[in-house]
C-alpha positions in Angstrom: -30.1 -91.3 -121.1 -33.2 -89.1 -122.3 -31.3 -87.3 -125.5 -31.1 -83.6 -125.2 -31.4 -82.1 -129.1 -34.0 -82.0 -131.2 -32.8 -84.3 -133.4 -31.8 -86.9 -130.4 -35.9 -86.6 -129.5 -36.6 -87.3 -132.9 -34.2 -90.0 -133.2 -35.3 -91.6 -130.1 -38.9 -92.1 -131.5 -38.3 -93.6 -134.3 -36.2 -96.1 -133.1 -38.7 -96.7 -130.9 -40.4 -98.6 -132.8 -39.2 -102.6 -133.8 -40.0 -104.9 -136.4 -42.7 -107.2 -134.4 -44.1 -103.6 -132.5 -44.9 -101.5 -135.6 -47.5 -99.6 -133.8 -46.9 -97.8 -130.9 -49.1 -95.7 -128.3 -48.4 -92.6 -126.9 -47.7 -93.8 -123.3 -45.4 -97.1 -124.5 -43.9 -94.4 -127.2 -43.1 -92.3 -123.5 -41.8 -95.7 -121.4 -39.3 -96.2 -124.5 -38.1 -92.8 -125.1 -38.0 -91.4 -121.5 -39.4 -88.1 -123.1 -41.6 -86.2 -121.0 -45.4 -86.1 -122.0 -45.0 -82.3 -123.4 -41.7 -82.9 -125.3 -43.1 -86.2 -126.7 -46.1 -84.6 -127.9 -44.6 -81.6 -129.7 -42.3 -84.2 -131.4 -44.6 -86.8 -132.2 -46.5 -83.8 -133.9 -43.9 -82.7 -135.5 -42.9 -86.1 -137.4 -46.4 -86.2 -138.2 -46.3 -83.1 -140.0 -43.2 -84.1 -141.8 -44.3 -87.5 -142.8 -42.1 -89.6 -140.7 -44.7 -90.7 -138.7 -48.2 -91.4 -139.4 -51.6 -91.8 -136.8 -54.2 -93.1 -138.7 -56.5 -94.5 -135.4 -54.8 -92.9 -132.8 -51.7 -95.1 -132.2 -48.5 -94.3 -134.7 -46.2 -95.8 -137.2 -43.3 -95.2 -139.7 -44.6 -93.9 -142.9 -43.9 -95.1 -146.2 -41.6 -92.0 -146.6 -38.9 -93.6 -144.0 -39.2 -96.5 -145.8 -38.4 -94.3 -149.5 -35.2 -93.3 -147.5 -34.3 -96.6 -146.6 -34.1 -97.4 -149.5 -32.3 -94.5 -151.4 -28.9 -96.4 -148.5 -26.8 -96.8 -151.2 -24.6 -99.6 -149.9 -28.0 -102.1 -148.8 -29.7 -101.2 -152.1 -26.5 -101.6 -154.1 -26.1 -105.3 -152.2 -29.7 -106.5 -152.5 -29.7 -105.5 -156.4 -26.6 -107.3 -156.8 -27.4 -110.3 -154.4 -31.1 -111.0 -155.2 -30.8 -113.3 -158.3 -28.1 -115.5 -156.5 -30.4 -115.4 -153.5 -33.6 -116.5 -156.2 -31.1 -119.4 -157.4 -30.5 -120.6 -153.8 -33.9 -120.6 -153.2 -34.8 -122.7 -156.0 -32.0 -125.2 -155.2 -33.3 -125.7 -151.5 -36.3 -124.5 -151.3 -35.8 -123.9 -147.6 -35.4 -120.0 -146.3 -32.7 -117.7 -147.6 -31.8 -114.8 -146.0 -29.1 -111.9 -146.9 -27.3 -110.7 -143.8 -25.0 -107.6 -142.8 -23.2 -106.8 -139.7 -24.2 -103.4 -136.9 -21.8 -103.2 -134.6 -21.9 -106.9 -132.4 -25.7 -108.2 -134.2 -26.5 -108.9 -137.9 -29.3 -106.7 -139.4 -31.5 -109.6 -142.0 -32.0 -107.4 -145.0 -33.1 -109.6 -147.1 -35.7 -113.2 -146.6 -36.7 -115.6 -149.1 -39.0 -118.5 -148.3 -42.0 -120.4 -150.0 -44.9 -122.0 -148.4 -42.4 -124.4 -146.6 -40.3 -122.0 -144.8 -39.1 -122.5 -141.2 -40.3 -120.6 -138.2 -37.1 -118.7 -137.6 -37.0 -115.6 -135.5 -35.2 -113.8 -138.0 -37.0 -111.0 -139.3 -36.9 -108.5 -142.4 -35.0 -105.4 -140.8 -34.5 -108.0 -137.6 -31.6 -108.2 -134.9 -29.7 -111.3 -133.3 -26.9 -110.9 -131.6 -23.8 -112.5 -133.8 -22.5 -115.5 -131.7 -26.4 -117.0 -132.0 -27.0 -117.6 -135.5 -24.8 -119.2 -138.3 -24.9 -115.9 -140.4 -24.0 -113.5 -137.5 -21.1 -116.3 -136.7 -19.7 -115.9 -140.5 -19.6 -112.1 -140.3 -18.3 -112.6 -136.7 -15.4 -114.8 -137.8 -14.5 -111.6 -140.9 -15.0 -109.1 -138.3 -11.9 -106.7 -137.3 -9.9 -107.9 -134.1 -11.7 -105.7 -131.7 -15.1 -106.2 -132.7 -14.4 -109.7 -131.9 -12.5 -109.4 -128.7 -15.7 -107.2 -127.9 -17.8 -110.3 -128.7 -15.1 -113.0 -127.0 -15.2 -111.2 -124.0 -19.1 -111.9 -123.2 -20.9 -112.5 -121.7 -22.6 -114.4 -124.3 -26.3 -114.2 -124.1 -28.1 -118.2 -124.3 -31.1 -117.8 -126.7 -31.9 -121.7 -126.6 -30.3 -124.6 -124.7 -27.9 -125.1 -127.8 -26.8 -121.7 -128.0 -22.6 -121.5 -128.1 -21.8 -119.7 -124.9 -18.7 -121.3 -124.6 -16.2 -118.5 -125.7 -13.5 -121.1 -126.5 -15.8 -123.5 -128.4 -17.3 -120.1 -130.3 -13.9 -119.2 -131.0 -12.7 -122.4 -132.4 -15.8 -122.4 -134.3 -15.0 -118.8 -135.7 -11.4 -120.0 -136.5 -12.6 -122.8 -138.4 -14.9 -120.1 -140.7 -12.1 -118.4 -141.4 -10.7 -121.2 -143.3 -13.9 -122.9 -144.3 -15.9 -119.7 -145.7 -19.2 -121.4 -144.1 -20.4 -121.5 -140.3 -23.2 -124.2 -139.1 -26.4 -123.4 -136.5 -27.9 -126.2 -134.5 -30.9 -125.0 -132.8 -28.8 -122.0 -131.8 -31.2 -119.1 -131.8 -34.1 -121.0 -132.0 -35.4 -124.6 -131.0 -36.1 -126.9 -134.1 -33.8 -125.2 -136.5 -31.0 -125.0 -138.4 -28.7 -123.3 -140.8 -25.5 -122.8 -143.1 -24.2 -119.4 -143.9 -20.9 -118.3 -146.0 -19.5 -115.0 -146.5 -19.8 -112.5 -149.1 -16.2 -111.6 -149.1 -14.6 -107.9 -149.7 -11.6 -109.6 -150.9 -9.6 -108.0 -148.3 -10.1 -110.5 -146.0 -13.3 -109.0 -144.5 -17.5 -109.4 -145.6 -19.7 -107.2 -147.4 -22.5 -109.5 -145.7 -23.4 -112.9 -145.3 -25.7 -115.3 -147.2 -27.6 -118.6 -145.3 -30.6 -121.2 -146.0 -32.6 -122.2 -143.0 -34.4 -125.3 -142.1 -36.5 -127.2 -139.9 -33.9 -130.3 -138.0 -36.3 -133.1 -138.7 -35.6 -132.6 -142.6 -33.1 -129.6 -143.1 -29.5 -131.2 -143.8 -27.4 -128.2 -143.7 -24.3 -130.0 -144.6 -25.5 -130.8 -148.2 -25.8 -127.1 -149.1 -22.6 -126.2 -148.3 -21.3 -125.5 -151.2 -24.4 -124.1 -152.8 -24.6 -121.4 -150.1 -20.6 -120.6 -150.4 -21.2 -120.6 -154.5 -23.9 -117.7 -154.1 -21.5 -115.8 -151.7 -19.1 -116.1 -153.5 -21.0 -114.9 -156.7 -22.6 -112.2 -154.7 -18.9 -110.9 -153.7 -17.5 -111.2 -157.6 -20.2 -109.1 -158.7 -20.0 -106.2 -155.9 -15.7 -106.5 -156.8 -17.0 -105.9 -160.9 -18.9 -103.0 -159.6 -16.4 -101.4 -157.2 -15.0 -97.9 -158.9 -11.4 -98.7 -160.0 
């Protein structure tokens, strides 16, 4: 549906724009949006003009302003200051890739990815999407989701991003079941061939997740079963600290 307010327009261009396709031209900017070449161009012009957008050789991209005001979120900044040391210290135990991870809606949003020269070749992404029942982190926050965003999930279909993705809803919900008890979810070339992960929960202590926390690894040498309880130590650090900080 082409959005009808000003703001909708606006909206609809920024979002436009994705973490691998960070430069956009005006026509692909008008397949995306479904504005017409007049409306586009008046609001194209007028991000420009307030810094949401810049056009330095004719194509645009977010400025560095929407990325100030991403950062001012007070609930991501608040995490990653709160997470990133216990996210250093998993790093340096594994030395495989870390990532932080919180939950939109039925996908989990990376905000967060720490790897060295060895890292994997993940699809995961800084500011990235997968879709929860994929990936071991998205399966963690799946598993501490309410009831219905579950059911939502459950009821598929379940999109296959590999050959060894779970689009089995029973096995997926066994699999959630058994997080629930465990605090930790496994990935087994899942949402991409040649990898695999361990996520735990950063817990709200109500039974729900703040976000999630994993370490990624290539199959041929990545034993996620040995870092179990390094990976549910940080989350569980991560949570204790965010409880500490939580207005009484």
């Amino acid at each position: 549906m082409v959005p009808a307010t000003v703001l909708g327009k606006a909206l609809a261009v920024l979002q436009a724009f994705t973490v691998e396709d960070t430069e956009l031209g005006f026509a692909e900017l008008g397949r995306r949006t479904g504005l017409a070449k007049g409306t586009l161009h008046r609001t194209l012009a007028e991000l420009v003009e307030h810094r949401l957008l810049e056009r330095p050789d004719g194509r645009y991209r977010l400025s560095g302003l929407v990325f100030e005001l991403g950062m001012r979120a007070a609930v991501e900044r608040s995490l990653l200051e709160v997470a990133a040391p216990y996210l250093e210290d998993l790093y340096e135990r594994t030395h495989e890739t870390v990532h932080l991870g919180v939950r939109e809606g039925t996908e989990v949003v990376y905000v967060s990815k720490t790897g060295g020269h060895r890292q994997v070749d993940a699809p995961s992404r800084l500011g990235g999407r997968m879709p929860l029942h994929a990936t071991a982190i998205g399966k963690v926050l799946l598993a501490h989701a309410g009831p219905e965003v579950r059911d939502e999930v459950l009821r598929g279909p379940l999109p296959r991003r590999t050959p060894r993705t779970v689009v089995n809803v029973e096995v997926l919900r066994r699999q959630l079941d058994r997080a629930l008890v465990e605090g930790v979810t496994f990935e087994h070339e899942e949402s991409a061939v040649g990898v695999t992960c361990v996520a735990a929960v950063v817990g709200d202590g109500e039974g729900g997740a703040h976000a999630a926390v994993s370490v990624t690894g290539p199959v041929h040498r990545f034993e996620p079963r040995r870092h179990v309880e390094a990976v549910r130590a940080a989350g569980a650090g991560i949570a204790a600290m965010l409880a500490r900080r939580r207005p009484s």
